[in-house]
C-alpha positions as CSV (number, residue, x, y, z in Angstrom):
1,X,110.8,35.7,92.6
2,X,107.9,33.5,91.5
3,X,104.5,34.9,91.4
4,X,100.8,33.2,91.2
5,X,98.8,34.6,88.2
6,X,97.1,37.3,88.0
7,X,93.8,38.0,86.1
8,X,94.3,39.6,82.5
9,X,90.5,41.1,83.2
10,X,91.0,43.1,86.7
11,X,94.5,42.8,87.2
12,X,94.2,41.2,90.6
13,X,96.4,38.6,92.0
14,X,95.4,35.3,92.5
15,X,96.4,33.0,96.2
16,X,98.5,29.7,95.8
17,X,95.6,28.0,97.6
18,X,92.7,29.7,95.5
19,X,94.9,28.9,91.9
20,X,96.0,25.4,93.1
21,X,91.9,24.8,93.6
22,X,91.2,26.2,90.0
23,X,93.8,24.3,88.5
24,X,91.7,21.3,89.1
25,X,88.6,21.6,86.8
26,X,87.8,20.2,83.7
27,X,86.4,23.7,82.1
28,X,88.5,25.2,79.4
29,X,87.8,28.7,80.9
30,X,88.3,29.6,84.9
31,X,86.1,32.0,86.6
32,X,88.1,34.6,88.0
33,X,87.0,35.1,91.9
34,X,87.3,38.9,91.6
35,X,85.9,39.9,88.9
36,X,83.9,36.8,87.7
37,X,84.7,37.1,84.4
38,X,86.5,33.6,82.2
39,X,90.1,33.5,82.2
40,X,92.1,31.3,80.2
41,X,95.5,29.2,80.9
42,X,98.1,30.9,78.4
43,X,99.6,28.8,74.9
44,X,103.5,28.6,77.3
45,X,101.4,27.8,80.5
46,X,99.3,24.8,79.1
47,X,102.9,23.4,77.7
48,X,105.0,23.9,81.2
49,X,102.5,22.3,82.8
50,X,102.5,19.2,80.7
51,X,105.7,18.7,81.0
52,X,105.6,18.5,84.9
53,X,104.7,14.4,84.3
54,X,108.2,14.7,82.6
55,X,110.4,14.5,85.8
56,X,109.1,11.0,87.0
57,X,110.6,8.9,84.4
58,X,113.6,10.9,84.6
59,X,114.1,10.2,88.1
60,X,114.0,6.2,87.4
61,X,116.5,6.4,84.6
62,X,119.7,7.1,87.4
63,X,118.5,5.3,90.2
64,X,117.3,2.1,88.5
65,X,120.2,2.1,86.6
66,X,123.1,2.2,89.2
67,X,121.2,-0.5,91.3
68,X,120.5,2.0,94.0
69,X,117.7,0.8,96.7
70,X,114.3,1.5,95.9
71,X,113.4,3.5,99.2
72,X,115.7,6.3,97.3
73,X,113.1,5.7,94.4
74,X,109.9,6.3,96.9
75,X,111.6,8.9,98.4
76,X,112.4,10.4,95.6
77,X,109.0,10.2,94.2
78,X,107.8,11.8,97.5
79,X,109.8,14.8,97.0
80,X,109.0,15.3,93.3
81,X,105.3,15.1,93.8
82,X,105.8,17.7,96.9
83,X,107.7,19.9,94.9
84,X,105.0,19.9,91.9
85,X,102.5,20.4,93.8
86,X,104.2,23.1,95.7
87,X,105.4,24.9,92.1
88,X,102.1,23.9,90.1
89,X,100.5,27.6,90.7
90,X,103.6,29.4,90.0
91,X,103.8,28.2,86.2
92,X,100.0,29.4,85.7
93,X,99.9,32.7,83.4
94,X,96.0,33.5,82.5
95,X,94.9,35.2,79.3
96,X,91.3,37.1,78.3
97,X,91.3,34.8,75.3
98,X,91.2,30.5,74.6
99,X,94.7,30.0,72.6
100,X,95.1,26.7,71.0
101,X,98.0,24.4,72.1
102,X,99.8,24.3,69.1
């Protein structure tokens, strides 16, 4: 079963709601809400989640090319945006340290 992140620090598990807010900040470390001490998004986190963007171009590539109507395309888009934003928390893992991307 998928599970939201918990902090590396105090051990305690983070909401959907309260991880999909942190997930939209500019900061390299996130304030844990129990604790209060800076948690970073893990090296295997960071990379799932930039491939997320990924599934967009892959969704044009079938439809576009079998001349399929493009309300399936907006529809399709619809879904996929639903579905990341739904999943987006679930691929967090947090660490006490900053680990660089590559």
């Amino acid at each position: 079963m998928m599970k939201t992140p918990s902090c590396a620090n105090c051990q305690n598990q983070w909401s959907w709601k309260m991880t999909w807010k942190k997930s939209f900040t500019f900061k390299q470390a996130i304030t844990c809400p129990y604790c209060k001490e800076k948690q970073y998004i893990t090296k295997s986190a960071r990379q799932k989640l930039c491939l997320m963007p990924m599934i967009f171009p892959l969704i044009n590539v079938p439809i576009l090319t079998f001349g399929v109507d493009h309300i399936y395309l907006v529809i399709s888009y619809v879904i996929c945006i639903i579905g990341v934003v739904i999943g987006m928390p679930y691929l967090f893992n947090l660490s006490n340290e900053d680990e660089p991307l590559w």
